[in-house]
C-alpha positions in Angstrom: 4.6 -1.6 -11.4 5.6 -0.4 -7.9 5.9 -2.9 -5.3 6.7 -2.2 -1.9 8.3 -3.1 1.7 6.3 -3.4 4.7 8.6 -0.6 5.3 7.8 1.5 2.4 3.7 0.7 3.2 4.4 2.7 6.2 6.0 5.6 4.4 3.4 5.4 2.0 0.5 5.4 4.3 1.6 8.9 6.0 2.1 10.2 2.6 -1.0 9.2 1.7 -2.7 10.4 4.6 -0.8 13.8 4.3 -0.4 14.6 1.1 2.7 15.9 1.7 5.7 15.5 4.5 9.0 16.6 5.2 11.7 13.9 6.1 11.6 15.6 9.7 8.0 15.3 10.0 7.9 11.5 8.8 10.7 11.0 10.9 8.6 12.4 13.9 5.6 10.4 12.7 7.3 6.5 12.6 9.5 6.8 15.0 7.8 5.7 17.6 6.3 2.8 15.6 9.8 1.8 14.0 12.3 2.9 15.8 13.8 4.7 12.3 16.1 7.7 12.9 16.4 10.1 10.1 19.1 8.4 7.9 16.8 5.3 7.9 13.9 7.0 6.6 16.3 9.0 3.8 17.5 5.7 2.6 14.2 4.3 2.1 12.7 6.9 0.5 15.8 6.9 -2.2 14.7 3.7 -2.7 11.1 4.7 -3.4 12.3 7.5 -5.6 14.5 4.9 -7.5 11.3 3.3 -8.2 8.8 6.1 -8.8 6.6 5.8 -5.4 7.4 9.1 -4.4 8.9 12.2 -5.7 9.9 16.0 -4.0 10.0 19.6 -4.4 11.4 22.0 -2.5 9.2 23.6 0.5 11.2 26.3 1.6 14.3 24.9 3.5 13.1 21.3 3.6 12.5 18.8 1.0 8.3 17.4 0.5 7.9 14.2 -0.2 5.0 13.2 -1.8 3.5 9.9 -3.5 3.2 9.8 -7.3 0.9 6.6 -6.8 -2.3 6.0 -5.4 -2.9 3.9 -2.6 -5.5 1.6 -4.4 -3.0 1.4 -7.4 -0.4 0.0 -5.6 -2.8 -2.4 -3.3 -4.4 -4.0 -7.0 -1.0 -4.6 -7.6 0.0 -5.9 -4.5 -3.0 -8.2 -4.6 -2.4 -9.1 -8.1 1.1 -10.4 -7.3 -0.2 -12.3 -3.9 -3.1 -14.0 -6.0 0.0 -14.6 -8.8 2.7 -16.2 -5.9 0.3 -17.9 -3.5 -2.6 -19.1 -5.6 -1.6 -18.8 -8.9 -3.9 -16.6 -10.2 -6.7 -18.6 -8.7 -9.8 -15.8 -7.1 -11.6 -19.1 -6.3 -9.0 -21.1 -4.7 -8.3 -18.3 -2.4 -12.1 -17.9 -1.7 -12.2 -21.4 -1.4 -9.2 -21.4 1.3 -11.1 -18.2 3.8 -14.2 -20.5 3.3 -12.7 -23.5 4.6 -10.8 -21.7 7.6 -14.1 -20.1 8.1 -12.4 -16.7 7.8 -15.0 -14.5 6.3 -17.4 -12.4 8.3 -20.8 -12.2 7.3 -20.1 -8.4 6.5 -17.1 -9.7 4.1 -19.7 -12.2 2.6 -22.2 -9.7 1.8 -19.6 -7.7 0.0 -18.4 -10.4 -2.0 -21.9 -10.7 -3.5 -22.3 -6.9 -4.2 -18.6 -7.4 -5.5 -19.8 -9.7 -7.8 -23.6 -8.5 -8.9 -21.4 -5.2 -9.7 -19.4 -7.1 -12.2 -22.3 -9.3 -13.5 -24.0 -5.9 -14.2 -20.6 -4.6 -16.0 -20.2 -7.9 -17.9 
């Protein structure tokens, strides 16, 4: 299981958007956003390596970084361990909660229902 930084979501996100980047051109990219200068971005993505987010080849001089997970892999998971921490597993208490704050859209209510006639159908 890969869990990541708000950090890492960013590098992630490029990535996934790319394909493909050098540590110049992510620098370039989040720099602006962040305010990460190339060492910062290096570091993190030797974390990510470390935990098998991203890997790289070599694209003539310059290193490609690239994500060996998808990004709806790592957003189940994500979800998973919100659900897990915050409601203890508990789809309906969650549902329950955006209810109650009123925090669901019609459009959001309407896929919650195909959601679930999807999975009826499966079941």
């Amino acid at each position: 299981m890969v869990s990541l930084s708000d950090g890492e979501w960013k590098i992630m996100n490029r990535l996934w958007e790319s394909g493909g980047s050098t540590i110049t051109e992510l620098t370039a990219h989040l720099e602006k956003e962040t305010g990460w200068d190339k060492h910062s971005v290096i570091t993190m993505l030797g974390r990510m390596e470390k935990k098998e987010a991203v890997a790289h080849g070599q694209g003539g001089r310059a290193k490609i970084f690239y994500p060996l997970v998808s990004r709806e892999e790592v957003s189940m998971q994500e979800t998973r361990g919100f659900l897990q921490k915050v409601y203890r597993g508990s789809l309906g208490m969650m549902v329950n909660a955006m209810v109650a704050d009123q925090a669901l859209s019609e459009q959001e209510i309407q896929e919650l229902y195909d959601i679930l006639e999807q999975a009826r159908k499966k079941g």
